[in-house]
Structure formats: structure tokens, C-alpha cells
C-alpha positions, 0 to 999 in steps of 0.5 A: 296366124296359127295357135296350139289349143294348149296356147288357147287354154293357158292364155284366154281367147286368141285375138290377131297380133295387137303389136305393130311389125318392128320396121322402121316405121315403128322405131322411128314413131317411137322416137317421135312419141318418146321426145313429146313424153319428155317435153309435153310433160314438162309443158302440160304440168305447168300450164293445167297449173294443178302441180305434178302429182295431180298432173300424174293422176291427170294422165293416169286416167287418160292412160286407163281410158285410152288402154281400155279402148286398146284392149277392147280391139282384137287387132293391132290398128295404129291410131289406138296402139299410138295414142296409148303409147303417147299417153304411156311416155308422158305418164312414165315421165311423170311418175320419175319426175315425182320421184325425183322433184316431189320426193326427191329420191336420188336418180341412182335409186329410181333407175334400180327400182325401175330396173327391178321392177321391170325384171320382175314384169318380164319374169312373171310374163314369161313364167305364165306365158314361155314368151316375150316376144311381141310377134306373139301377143294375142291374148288379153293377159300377154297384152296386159304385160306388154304394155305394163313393160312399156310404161316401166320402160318409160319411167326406166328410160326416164330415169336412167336418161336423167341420171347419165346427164347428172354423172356426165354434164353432158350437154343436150346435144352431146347427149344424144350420142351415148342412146343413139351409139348403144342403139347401133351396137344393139342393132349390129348384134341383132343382126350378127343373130343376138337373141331378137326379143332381148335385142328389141327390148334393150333398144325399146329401153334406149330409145327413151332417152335418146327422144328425151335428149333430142327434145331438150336439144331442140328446145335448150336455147343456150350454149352450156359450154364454149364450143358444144352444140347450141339447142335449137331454143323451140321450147316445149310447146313448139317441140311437143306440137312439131313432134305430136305433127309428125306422129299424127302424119306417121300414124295417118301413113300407116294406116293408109299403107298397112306397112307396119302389119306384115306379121307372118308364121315364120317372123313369130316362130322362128328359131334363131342360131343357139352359139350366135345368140350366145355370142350376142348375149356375151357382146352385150355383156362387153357393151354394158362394161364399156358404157360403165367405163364411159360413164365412170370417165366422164363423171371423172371429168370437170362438169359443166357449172352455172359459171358461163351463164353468170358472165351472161348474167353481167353482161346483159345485168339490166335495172329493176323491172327493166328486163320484164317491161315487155312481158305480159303482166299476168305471166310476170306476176305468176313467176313472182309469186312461185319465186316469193313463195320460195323466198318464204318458204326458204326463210322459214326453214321449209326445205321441202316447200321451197324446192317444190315452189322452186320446181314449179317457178322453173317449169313455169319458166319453161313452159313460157319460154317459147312466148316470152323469149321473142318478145324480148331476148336481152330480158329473156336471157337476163332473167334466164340466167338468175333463173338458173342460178337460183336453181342451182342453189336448189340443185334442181337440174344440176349436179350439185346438192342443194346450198344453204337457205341463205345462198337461196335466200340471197338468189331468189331476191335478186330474181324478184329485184330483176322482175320488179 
């Protein structure tokens, strides 16, 4: 590709392309990478067993070593580019999570400092280099910037996901329609001639919650309302090793096949039509007042609660111990002493040391969701449903605040009288 010597001055020595051409091929792999960012992340932290914030610093090395790699190549090839984009949505995932379960800053602010923080990663990018679009990243600084956005989007995307769940109640399946129906929109007004670098980053942001939302479906094992659609009760590790399977194939594909480097003179200069890019910008304009709109009726609407799973509760209640009998001590003995620590915790008015030890008994949870569940389904579900209710009384995963320690109190002690 061709490159001015003013191009060359401004932004160091030119390098071919480092990004993949956007076909298919890339949004369907960054699905893929999105859904293992939402569920590896959950899975990983539990079972390093070094807590959250360690996870994060854990994968904040790997990221940097991965992208230094990156940066060193003078081309785009797909193994690396990937690998880093994995590391990047686990990462992303991770820093919202502190936020959220650690510090407990409410979605609404995370998702408006990402966004601010993300306006001023595109401001300064195209103050320095007149150019946001990623047929054009050919030098060190513009590659820096690019993935710097790409890790915003991720902690943006998580964010912003996790919060439209809050205000909705939305079940896991449902809630793949709103990222999935934005995407078309955006999709339909690129191709009428919307501005092509807004189009692709707009999508680039929905693209994280609609791979979150895919992997809770799949690996939700639980029926939140009469009549919305079941998750398919993988579990984390399941998703995580299926979706990390198929990238691995992807990128294994494209290597052979080349099919993502189609990248020409005319795809990185074109111009497109100014009154179509104006009509495009004003049709995005109207898609983000309808998603408010949405987004207002259905926090509106009655939420989905912990009632259902309560009758669950009492329909399979089993005696002391009764439901864990055929669990593996050791995994048995790691979730009572996360659920006493709460416990404790909770009586001695440490509000904050109990909600982390309750976060963790929840990811622990999860995290052996996919062993233990097979080995008994009745115990399972038994467990699973005092599981949630004791976290709703921390209002982790729901709507509602957190209850008084006493609610707390008296919930932990029936999950630790079911476990034995």
C-alpha cells in the first residue's frame, strides 16, 4: 500500500497493515473471543484461587507480553493479532468486575467513565493521526491506539452489557436480541453509506455484549421465568474450552487461507458519499433514542426476582448434608469456608468483607458448576437455589441493594445447614 512521506514523518516507520480486513470472518471470531472474555474470566479467577484483583494483574502481564509480541511484527498474522485479542477481552472483563464486585461502583458510572475514556482514546488518536480507521494502521503509535481502544471497548462492552441486564431483568437468552438487533441496524446503515469508521467501532462495542450474553445463555442452567428461554447448563469451563476450540480452528483457517488479508489501495482511501454519511449519522442518532426508549420501558416492567427459584428450593428441600453426599469433599469444604467467612464477616459488621467472600462463594460456585451438577441434579439445584438467594441478599447478580446483615445472616445459615 502506498504511504505519503509526510505520513511516514508524522507517524514513525511505515509497517504493512497490522489489522485483519473486516469480513465475516473477523466479526464472527470476535464473537467467539468476546464470549471465552465473559466466561473464562469468571472461570480462571476462581480456580487460580488468587481473588480478582490478582486475577487482573495476572492477565495484565500476559496481556503485555502478548502485545509486545504483537508490536514487534511488521504485518498482520492471525495467530498473534488473536491471541491478544483473547488476552484483551478477558482483561476488559476483569477490570469492570473490580469495579463492580471489589469497589462496588455502580454500572451506570463505570459504563460513563469507559465512555468518556474511550472518547478521549479516539480524540487523541485522530488529533495525532487524522484517521481512525483500521485499513490504516501501519505504524507503531496508530497500533498502540488501536488496541488501547480495543481494551476500552471490552471494559465499555462489559460494562454497559452487565448494566442493560440490571435495568431489564432480562434473561440470558432474551438478552442476546438487543446487541445482536443493534448490530443489524448499524450493519443496514453502513451498507446505505454511513460513515464506515463510526459503523465498524459502533459494532466493535455491541459485539461485547452480545458474546457475553451468548456465553451466560449457554452456560445458565436455569428457567429465570415461565416461558423465556432455558440456558443450555455447560458451565464456564465447557463454554470457555468450546468457544477457545473454535477460534483455534478460525485462526488455524485463516492462516492457511489468507482470506482475512484482502486489504487494497482503494478499501483504505476511499471516500464515501458526505449527504449519506449525514443521513447515516442521523440514523444512528434515532437508533440510540429508540434503545433508550426500550431500555426505559422494560426497567418499567416488573423484574424477574429470586421468587421462582424459592418454590425450586421447597420442592426439591433435602435434609443436612443430604444435598452434597455425593460431592467431592474437598470442593464441599472450599464452599463452607467462603460461606462461613461471609457468615462472620457479616456478624461483625464488615460489610465489605462479606460481600467479597460472598462474590467469591458465587464464582467458586460457578466455577464447579460443570463437575458437580452431573454428579447429583437434585443436590445441585437444591444448593443452587439457597446459592441465590444468599446472593441476593448481597445484591450480587440482581437488581435489588443489598439487605440487612440479619437477612444475610439468617440465608448463609441455611446454605451451610444444607451443605452439612
Amino acid at each position: 500500500m502506498t504511504t505519503t512521506t509526510e505520513e511516514r514523518t508524522r507517524s514513525g516507520p511505515l509497517m504493512l497493515n497490522k489489522v485483519p480486513e473486516v469480513t465475516i470472518w473477523f466479526w464472527v471470531i470476535k464473537i467467539l473471543c468476546t464470549t471465552v472474555g465473559e466466561s473464562f474470566a469468571d472461570w480462571i479467577n476462581m480456580k487460580l484461587g488468587v481473588g480478582l484483583v490478582n486475577t487482573a494483574w495476572i492477565f495484565t502481564g500476559v496481556f503485555v507480553v502478548v502485545l509486545a509480541v504483537q508490536l514487534r511484527l511488521k504485518r498482520y498474522v492471525p495467530f498473534p493479532y488473536w491471541l491478544t485479542v483473547v488476552v484483551v477481552s478477558v482483561t476488559g472483563t476483569l477490570y469492570t468486575d473490580i469495579l463492580t464486585d471489589q469497589l462496588n461502583v455502580p454500572l451506570w458510572i463505570s459504563s460513563a467513565v469507559f465512555s468518556v475514556l474511550l472518547a478521549v482514546v479516539f480524540g487523541v488518536w485522530w488529533l495525532r493521526e487524522r484517521t481512525l480507521s483500521i485499513h490504516s494502521v501501519t505504524t507503531l503509535p496508530r497500533e498502540s491506539f488501536y488496541w488501547l481502544a480495543v481494551l476500552v471497548t471490552f471494559a465499555l462492552g462489559t460494562a454497559t452489557g452487565d448494566w442493560t441486564l440490571e435495568l431489564t431483568g432480562w434473561s440470558p437468552g432474551a438478552s442476546v436480541l438487543l446487541p445482536l438487533g443493534l448490530i443489524a441496524a448499524i450493519t443496514l446503515l453502513w451498507k446505505f453509506g454511513a460513515n464506515p469508521v463510526l459503523s465498524f467501532w459502533l459494532a466493535y462495542i455491541l459485539t461485547r455484549p452480545l458474546g457475553a450474553n451468548i456465553g451466560d445463555w449457554l452456560a445458565s442452567p436455569k428457567v429465570a421465568q415461565p416461558g423465556e428461554p432455558t440456558g443450555l447448563a455447560l458451565g464456564t469451563f465447557t463454554t470457555s474450552l468450546i468457544f477457545l476450540g473454535l477460534i483455534l480452528a478460525t485462526v488455524v483457517y485463516l492462516t492457511m487461507t489468507r482470506s482475512d488479508v484482502i486489504e487494497t489501495h482503494d478499501a483504505t482511501h476511499a471516500t464515501g458519499d458526505l449527504r449519506k454519511e449525514r443521513v447515516g449519522l442521523a440514523g444512528f442518532g434515532l437508533l440510540a433514542v429508540a434503545t433508550t426508549g426500550l431500555l426505559i420501558w422494560a426497567h418499567s416492567q416488573p423484574h424477574v426476582g429470586p421468587a421462582p427459584e424459592a418454590d425450586n428450593t421447597s420442592a426439591v428441600q433435602m435434609a443436612p448434608g443430604e444435598a452434597v453426599k455425593k460431592f467431592p469433599p474437598a470442593k464441599v469444604t472450599a464452599l463452607k469456608t467462603l460461606a462461613s467467612t461471609a457468615l462472620k464477616d457479616a456478624r461483625s459488621g464488615n460489610a465489605k468483607g462479606a460481600h467479597t467472600a460472598a462474590q467469591s462463594l458465587r464464582d467458586l460456585w460457578d466455577a464447579d458448576e460443570a463437575s458437580l451438577q452431573p454428579l447429583d441434579q437434585t443436590g445441585w439445584t437444591s444448593i443452587d437455589a439457597q446459592m441465590d438467594k444468599v446472593l441476593g441478599t448481597f445484591g450480587i447478580d440482581h437488581s435489588n441493594p443489598p439487605m440487612a446483615p440479619a437477612q444475610q445472616e439468617k440465608e448463609l445459615n441455611v446454605l451451610l445447614t444444607y451443605m452439612g
